[in-house]
Structures are given as structure tokens and as C-alpha cells.
Kinemage of the C-alpha trace (Angstrom):
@kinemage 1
@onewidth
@group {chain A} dominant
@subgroup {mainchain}
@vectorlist {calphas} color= white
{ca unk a 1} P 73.666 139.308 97.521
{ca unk a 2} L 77.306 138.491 96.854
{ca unk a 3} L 79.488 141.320 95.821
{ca unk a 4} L 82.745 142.084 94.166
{ca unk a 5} L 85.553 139.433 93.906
{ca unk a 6} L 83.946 136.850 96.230
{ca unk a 7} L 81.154 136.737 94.190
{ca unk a 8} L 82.508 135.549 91.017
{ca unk a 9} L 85.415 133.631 92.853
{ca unk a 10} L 82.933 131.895 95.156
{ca unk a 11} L 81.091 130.413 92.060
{ca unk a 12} L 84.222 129.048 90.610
{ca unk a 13} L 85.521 128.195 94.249
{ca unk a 14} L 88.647 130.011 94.143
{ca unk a 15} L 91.098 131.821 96.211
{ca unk a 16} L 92.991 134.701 95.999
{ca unk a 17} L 96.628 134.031 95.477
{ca unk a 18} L 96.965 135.993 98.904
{ca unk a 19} L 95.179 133.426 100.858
{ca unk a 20} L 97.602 130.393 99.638
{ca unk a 21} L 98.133 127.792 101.896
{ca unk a 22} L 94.971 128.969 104.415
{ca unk a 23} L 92.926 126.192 105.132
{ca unk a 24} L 89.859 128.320 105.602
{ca unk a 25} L 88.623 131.481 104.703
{ca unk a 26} L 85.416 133.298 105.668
{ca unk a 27} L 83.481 135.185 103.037
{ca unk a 28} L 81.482 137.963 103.413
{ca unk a 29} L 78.221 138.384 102.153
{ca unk a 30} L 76.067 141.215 102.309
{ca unk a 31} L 72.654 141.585 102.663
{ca unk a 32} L 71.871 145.378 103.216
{ca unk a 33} L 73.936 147.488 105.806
{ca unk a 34} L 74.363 143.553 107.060
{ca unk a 35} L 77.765 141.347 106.997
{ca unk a 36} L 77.459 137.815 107.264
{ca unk a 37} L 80.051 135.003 107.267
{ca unk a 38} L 78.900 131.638 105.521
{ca unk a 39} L 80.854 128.394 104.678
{ca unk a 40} L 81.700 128.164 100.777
{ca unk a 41} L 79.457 125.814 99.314
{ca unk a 42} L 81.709 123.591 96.790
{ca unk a 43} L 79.439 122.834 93.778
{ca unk a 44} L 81.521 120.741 91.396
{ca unk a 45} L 85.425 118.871 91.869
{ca unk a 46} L 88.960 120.247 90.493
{ca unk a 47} L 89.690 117.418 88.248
{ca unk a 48} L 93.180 116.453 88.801
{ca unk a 49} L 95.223 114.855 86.190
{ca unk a 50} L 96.547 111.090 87.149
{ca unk a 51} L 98.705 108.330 85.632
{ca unk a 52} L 97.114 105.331 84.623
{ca unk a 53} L 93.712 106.170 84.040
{ca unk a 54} L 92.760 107.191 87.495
{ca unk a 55} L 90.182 109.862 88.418
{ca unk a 56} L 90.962 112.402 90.727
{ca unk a 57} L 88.183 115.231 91.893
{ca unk a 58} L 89.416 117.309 94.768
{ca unk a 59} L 86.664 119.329 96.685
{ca unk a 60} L 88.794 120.550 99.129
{ca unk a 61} L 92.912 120.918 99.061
{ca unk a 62} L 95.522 122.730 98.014
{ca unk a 63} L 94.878 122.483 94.114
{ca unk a 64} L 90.482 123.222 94.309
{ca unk a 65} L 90.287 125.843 97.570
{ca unk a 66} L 93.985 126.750 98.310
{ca unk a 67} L 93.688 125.336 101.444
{ca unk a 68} L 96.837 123.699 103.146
{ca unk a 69} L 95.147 122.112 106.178
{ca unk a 70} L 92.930 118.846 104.496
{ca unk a 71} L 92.808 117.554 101.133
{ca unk a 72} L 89.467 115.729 99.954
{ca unk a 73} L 89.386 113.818 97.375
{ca unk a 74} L 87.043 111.134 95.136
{ca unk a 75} L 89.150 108.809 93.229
{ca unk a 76} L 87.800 106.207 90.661
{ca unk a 77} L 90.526 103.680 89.677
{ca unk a 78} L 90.415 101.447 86.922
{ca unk a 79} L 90.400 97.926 86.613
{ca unk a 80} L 94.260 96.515 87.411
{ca unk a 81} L 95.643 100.001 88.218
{ca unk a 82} L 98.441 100.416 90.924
{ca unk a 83} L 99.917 103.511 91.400
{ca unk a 84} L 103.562 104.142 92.743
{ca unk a 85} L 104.747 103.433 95.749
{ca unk a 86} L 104.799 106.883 98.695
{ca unk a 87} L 105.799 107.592 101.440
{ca unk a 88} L 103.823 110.905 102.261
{ca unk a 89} L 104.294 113.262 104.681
{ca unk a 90} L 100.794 113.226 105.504
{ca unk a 91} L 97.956 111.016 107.096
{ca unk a 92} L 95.726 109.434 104.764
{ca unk a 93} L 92.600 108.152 105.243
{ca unk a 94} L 91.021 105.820 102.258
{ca unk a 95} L 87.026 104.895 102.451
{ca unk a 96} L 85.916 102.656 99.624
{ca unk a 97} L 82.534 103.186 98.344
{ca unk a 98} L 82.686 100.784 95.389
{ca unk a 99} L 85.022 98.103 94.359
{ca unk a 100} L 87.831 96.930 96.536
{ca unk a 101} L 91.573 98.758 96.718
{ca unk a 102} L 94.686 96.285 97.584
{ca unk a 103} L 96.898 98.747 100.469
{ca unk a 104} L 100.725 97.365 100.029
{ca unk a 105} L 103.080 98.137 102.825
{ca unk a 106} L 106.629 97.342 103.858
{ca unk a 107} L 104.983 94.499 105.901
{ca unk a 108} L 102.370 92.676 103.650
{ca unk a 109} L 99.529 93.459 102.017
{ca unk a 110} L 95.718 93.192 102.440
{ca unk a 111} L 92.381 94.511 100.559
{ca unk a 112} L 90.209 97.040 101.972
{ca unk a 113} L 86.206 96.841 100.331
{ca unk a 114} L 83.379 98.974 99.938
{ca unk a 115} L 82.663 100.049 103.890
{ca unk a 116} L 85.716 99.873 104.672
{ca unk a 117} L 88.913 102.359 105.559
{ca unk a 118} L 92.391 101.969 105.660
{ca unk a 119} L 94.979 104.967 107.733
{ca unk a 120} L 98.270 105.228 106.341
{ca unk a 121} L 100.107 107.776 108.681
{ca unk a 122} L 102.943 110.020 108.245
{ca unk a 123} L 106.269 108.563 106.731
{ca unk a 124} L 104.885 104.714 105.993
{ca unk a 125} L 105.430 103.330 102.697
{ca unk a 126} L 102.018 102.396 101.309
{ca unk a 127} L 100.924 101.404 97.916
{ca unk a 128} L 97.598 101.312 96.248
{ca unk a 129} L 96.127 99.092 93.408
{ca unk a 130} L 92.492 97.790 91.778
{ca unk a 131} L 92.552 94.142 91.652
{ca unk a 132} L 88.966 93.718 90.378
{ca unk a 133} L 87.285 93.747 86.548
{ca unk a 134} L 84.791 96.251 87.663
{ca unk a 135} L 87.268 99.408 89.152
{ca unk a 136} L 86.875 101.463 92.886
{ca unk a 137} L 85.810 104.503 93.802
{ca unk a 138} L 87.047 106.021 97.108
{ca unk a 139} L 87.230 109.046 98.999
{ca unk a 140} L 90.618 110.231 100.179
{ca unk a 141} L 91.112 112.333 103.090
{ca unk a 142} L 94.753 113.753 103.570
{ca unk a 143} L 95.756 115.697 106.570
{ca unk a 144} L 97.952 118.193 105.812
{ca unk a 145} L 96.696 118.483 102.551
{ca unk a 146} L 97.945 116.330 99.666
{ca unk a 147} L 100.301 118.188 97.525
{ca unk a 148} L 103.225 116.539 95.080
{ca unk a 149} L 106.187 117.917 96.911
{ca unk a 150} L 105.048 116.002 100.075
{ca unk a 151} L 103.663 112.609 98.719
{ca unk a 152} L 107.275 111.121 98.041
{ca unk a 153} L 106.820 108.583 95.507
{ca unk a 154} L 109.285 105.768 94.664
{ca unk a 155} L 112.003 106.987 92.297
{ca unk a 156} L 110.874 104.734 89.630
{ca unk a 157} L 107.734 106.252 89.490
């Protein structure tokens, strides 16, 4: 059995304000006279808001678990979306489940499909787009975590 305020806060997969910025945090559960620590099971995606249609459901990040360490994200982009240009402070690591997702950088440009990854490290300019009719869905991983005051977008964003 659960108790208390990790009970109700592990069903909605929060975090006390407290543990901001902590990329991990045991929980307790008790079972008798018995403590055990057990990873938090995330159930369902913080839907983030995005411009131009795109879907973003963090499982893991600053915004869903409060955690500062890795973000983790599914995206599902829409048919000819691009997104601004960034230059994050992060590493981020794209793997495309469905569709295909054109990576811009200062250099070029090339198209990464279903399989596939792309790693955009720390401080390179990379931008992302759908060129296909049918969308892409992707999973994002961002180490530190992905948060707005660190993803640097292009000022005419």
C-alpha cells in the first residue's frame, strides 16, 4: 500500500516543488512495518503545448517528473511542419518511428527515416521539419533535460 502524499502524487506522476530540478527520486512504499523503494511507473504523457500543430508528450523531464537530468519525449509532427531553428544547450537524440524528419544544420541538410537516429550535441544549430503527406512520430531524448530557457531558438521564432 501507498500512503500519504506519494500516493496520490505517484498516480498523477508528480513532484513536490521541493524536489525541482532532481532527476530521480525514490518513493517509499510500505507494506507493513516494511519500506521499500520502487521506480515510478509513468502511466500516461504531460502533453506539452507546440507551435504548428506538433505533438509533444513528455514521460520524463523537467515539465512531467521535475527531473533536470533527461527529458523524454514522443513527438508527432504534421505534414510540412518545421520548427525554428536552436541551438540548445543540450544533447539531443531523435529516433524516428514513423515518417521521415529533414535535420538542417549550418552545414547541409539530410533526412533521417523510421529506424533511424540523428545526435545533435551541445551548442550546434539544428533544425527540424516533416517533408512527407503522411507526418512523423519520434522519440526525443535530451540530456540535460529539455527546458525553454536552454533550447535557444532563432530570434525570429
Amino acid at each position: 500500500m501507498v500512503i500519504g502524499w506519494r500516493a496520490e502524487n505517484l498516480r498523477k506522476n508528480r513532484l513536490p516543488e521541493s524536489f525541482a530540478g532532481v532527476a530521480s527520486v525514490p518513493v517509499a512504499v510500505f507494506n507493513g512495518a516494511e519500506e521499500v523503494d520502487m521506480p515510478r511507473h509513468i502511466t500516461e504523457p504531460v502533453v506539452i503545448p507546440a507551435a504548428g500543430g506538433k505533438l509533444i508528450e513528455e514521460f520524463a523531464g523537467a515539465a512531467s517528473t521535475g527531473g533536470a537530468g533527461v527529458s523524454v519525449a514522443r513527438m508527432k509532427a504534421p505534414p510540412g511542419w518545421t520548427e525554428p531553428g536552436q541551438r540548445p544547450e543540450f544533447q539531443e537524440t531523435t529516433l524516428v518511428l514513423e515518417g521521415r524528419l529533414r535535420v538542417e544544420f549550418e552545414g547541409g541538410c539530410f533526412e533521417v527515416t523510421a529506424g533511424q537516429a540523428v545526435v545533435a550535441e551541445p551548442g550546434q544549430w539544428v533544425r527540424y521539419g516533416c517533408p512527407d503527406d503522411e507526418g512523423a512520430e519520434y522519440i526525443a531524448v535530451c540530456v540535460p533535460a529539455f527546458s525553454p530557457a536552454t533550447v535557444h531558438r532563432d530570434p525570429d521564432a
